[in-house]
Structures are given as C-alpha cells and as structure tokens.
C-alpha positions in Angstrom: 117.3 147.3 318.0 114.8 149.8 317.2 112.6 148.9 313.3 114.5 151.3 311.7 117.9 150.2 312.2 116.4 147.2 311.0 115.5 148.8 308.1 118.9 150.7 307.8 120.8 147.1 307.8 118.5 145.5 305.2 118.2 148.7 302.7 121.3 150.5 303.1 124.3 148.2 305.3 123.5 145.2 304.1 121.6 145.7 300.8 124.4 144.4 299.2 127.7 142.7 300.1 130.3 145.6 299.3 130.5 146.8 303.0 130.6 143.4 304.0 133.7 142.0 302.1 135.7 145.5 302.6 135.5 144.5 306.6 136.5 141.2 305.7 139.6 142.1 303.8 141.3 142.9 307.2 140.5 139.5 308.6 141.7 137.5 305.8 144.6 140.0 304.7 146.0 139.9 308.3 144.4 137.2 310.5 145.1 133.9 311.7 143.9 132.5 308.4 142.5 129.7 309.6 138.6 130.7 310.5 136.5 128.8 308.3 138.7 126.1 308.9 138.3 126.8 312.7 134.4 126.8 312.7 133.7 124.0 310.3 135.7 121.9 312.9 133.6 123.0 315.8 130.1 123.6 314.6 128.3 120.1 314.1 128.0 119.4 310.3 126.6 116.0 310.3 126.5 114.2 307.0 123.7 114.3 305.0 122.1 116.8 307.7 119.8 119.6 307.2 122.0 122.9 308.0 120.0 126.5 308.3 122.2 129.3 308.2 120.2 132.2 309.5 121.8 135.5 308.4 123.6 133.7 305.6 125.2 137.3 304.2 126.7 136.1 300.4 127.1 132.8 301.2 130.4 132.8 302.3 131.1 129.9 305.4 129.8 127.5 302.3 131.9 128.8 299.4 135.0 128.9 302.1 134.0 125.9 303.9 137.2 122.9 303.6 137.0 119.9 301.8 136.2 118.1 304.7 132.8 118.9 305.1 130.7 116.8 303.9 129.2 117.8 300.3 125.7 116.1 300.8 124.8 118.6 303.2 121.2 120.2 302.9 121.4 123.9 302.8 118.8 126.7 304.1 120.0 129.0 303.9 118.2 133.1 305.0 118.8 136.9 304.9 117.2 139.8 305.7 118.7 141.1 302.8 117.5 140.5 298.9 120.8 141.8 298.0 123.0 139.1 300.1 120.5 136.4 299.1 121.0 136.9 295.2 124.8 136.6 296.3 124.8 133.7 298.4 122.7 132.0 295.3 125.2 132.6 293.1 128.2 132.1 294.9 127.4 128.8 296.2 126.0 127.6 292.6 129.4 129.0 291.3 131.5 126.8 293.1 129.8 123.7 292.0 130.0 121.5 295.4 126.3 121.9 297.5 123.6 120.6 295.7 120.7 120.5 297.8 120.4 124.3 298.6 117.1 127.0 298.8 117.9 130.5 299.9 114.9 133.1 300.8 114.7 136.1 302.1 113.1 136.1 305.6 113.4 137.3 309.1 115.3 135.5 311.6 112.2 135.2 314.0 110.2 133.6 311.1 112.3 131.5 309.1 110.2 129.3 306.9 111.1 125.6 307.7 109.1 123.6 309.9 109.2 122.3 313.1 112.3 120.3 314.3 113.3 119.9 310.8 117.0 121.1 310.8 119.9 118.9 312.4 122.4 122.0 312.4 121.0 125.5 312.9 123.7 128.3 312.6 124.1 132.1 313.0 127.3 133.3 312.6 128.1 137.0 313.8 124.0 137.9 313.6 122.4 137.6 316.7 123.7 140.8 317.9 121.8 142.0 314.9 118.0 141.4 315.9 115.6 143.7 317.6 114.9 140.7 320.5 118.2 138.5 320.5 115.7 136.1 322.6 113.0 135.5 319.9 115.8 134.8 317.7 117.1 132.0 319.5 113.6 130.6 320.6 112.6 130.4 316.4 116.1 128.8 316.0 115.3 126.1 318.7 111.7 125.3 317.0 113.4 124.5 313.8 115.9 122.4 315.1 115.4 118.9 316.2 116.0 117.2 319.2 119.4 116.0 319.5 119.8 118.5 317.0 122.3 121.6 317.7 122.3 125.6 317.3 125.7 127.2 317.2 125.7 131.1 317.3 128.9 132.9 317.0 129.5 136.3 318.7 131.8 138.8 319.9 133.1 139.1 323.4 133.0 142.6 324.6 135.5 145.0 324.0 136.7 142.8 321.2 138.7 144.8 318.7 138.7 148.3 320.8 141.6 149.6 319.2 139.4 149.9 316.0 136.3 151.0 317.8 138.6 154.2 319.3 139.5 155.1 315.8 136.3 154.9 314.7 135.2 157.5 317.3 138.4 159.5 316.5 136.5 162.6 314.5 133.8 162.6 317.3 136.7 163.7 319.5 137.0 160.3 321.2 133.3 160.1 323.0 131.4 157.1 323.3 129.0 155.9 320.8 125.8 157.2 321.0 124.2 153.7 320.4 123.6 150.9 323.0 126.6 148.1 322.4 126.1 145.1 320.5 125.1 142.0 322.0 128.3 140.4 323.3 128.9 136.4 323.9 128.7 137.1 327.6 124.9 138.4 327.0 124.1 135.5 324.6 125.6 132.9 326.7 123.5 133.9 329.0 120.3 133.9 326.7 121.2 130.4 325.6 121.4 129.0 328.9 117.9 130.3 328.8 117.0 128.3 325.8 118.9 125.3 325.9 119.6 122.3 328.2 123.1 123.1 327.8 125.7 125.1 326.1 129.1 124.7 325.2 131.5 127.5 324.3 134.6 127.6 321.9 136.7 130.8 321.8 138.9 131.8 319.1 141.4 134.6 319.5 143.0 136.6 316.9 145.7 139.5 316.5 145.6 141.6 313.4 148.8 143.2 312.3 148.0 145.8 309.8 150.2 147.3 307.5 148.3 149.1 304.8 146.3 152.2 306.1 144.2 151.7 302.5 142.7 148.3 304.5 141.6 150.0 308.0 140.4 153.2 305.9 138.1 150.6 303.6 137.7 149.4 306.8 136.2 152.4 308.9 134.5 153.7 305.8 131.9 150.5 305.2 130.5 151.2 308.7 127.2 153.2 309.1 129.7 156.6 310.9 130.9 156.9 307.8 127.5 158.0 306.0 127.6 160.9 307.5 128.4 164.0 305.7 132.4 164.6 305.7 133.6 161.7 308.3 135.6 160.1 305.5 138.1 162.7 305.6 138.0 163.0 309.4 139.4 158.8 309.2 141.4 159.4 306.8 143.0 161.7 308.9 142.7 159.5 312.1 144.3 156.4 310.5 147.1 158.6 309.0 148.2 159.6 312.8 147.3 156.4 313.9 150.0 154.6 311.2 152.2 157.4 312.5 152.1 157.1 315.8 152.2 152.9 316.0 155.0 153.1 313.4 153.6 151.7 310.0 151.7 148.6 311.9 148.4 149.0 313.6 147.5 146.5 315.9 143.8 144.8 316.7 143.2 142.5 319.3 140.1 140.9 318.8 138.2 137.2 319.5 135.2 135.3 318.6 133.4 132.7 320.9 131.2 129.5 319.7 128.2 128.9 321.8 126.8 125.7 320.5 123.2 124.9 322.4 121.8 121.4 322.5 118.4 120.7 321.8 
C-alpha cells in the first residue's frame, strides 16, 4: 500500500470511528452474534499477561470482550489514527473493567514497547492494511516473548463478494482498480515465514439482510463512496438488489485466526 493510501486511512477513513461502526452495524445487526465471544475463546489471553492490540480502532474487542476474560490484563493498546485512539481511551475507561491500559498513536512497524515484552500480541482485521504486511509481522514478533503468541485475523479471499459486486455496481460491474487486500491465504503464508508454527481458526458467517438503510450505510462508509455522485448510483444498486433477492440480501462471508508461536 502506496504512502498515500496510508495517509488516506489515517486522515480521512479512519480519522474517526463513524465509517467504522456503520460497517459494523451489518455484522452485529445480522450475524452470528457470537464474534467477540468467538475470538476471546481462541486468541491466548493469559491472566495477568501483557496484550498489544496493534490497530486497536475505538477499542472495541476490549469494551465487547465477555466476562471471562480475565480483568487483570495489561493493555497496549496502538492506532494509526488520533481519532480511534481518543475513542478506544475513552471507551475502555467508560466501561470501568481494564485497569492497566496506555493507548498511543504509532505505526504498526514501530510500536513503542520493548523487546519480548508482550505475552499476547494481536491484530485483528489490520494486517491487510500496511504498506509491507511482512514488516508488520516481523515488529509484532520482536515485541512478543518467547513462548509468547501473535494472532492476526484476516479475510479469506472472495469473502463477502456479493457486497463487493454491489459495490462495483455504478462502475458498470468492472473490477476494482486497486490490488486486493491481503487475504489469510497470503498471511498464512507470511507467518509461516515468521513463526515456528502457525495455527489457524476459521469462522464462517451468513448475513441475512433485511433493511436496505444498513447495506446503503454500509456501501457509503467505504472510500468509492467519496467520489462525486456514487451515493446515488448505490442507492440505486441496493434498491434493485432488495428487488431482485426479494427483501433479503444475502452475504457470505468468513474470518480466519492465524495464531503464530514465538
């Protein structure tokens, strides 16, 4: 990912959490309901552990995260973003449960803790984010400690396509432009780079949705829609779309857990 796409997700995408939490609606509106649950039962949370969460957005695995995690945990948590760093602060103070908890704003290839002094280190739809996926990982495996485990989640490829053909609907169906996000195939591959050995959890998903007002608010927080007139142009597309599938629009979609041992 080119500098200024960097730029574009920490000044304009991700500056703030708005975009963020109008994708999540559809997730927790019409998913499985059950993924916070699902990843605080897979991802190593040792008690009393040091936890990094690179790419922390507002903080929301922690103020989601069941009772069952342990509440002695030491948060790190990072962003890119000022924006998403002032939320995650204040969400997690909100809800009155982590108590050992610093959040700064750095880059996921510099984070500022020291060497193989996390237990936990996690990335949770990031990766696929960073200019060299690669350098990410390598900075995640210095701050981690031996014995010590990073889990990164990411999409499989061709994850949700029904949504990524409406979204190319007012472009008269052609591909995008742009090179494909990284996909768990690619970073399982990376990770058997970096680690000794890598386990992998998948979770799939079917979302039923039934209010075109979600997929619209949807559609409309992703970057095709800053350009001049595409809102309409969805609008439009999810209209036929709600039409044609008879009131319920479909998504197939799944996440995988690579978890890497140091």
């Amino acid at each position: 990912m080119a500098s200024s796409e960097q730029s574009y997700l920490r000044d304009v995408q991700y500056r703030f959490p708005d975009r963020l939490k109008a994708r999540s609606i559809l997730h927790t509106r019409y998913g499985r309901g059950d993924w916070f649950e699902w990843l605080s039962a897979n991802i190593p949370l040792p008690a009393g552990g040091v936890i990094a969460d690179v790419g922390c957005g507002a903080g929301s695995f922690w103020t989601n995260a069941p009772q069952g995690v342990p509440s002695d945990l030491k948060l790190r948590l990072s962003d890119i973003s000022q924006g998403m760093v002032d939320a995650a602060r204040a969400a997690i103070a909100a809800v009155q449960r982590w108590h050992d908890v610093e959040v700064s704003v750095a880059d996921a290839v510099a984070l500022p803790l020291a060497d193989a002094s996390v237990d936990t280190t996690i990335a949770i739809h990031m990766l696929y984010h960073l200019a060299d996926p690669t350098a990410g990982l390598k900075e995640m495996a210095r701050v981690t400690r031996e014995g010590g485990a990073v889990a990164v989640v990411l999409n499989p490829a061709g994850t949700m396509a029904e949504l990524s053909a409406l979204a190319r609907a007012p472009f008269g169906g052609q591909a995008d432009p742009r090179p494909e996000p990284l996909s768990s195939e690619q970073g399982l591959a990376l990770m058997h780079d970096a680690f000794a050995s890598v386990d992998v959890i998948r979770y799939d998903d079917e979302l039923r949705v039934t209010d075109p007002v979600d997929l619209l608010g949807y559609l409309t927080s992703l970057p095709i829609a800053d350009k001049p007139g595409i809102i309409e142009q969805l609008a439009a597309a999810v209209q036929d779309a709600f039409e044609r599938e008879n009131g319920v629009f479909t998504i197939t979609k799944a996440s995988e857990l690579l978890i890497g041992r140091r």
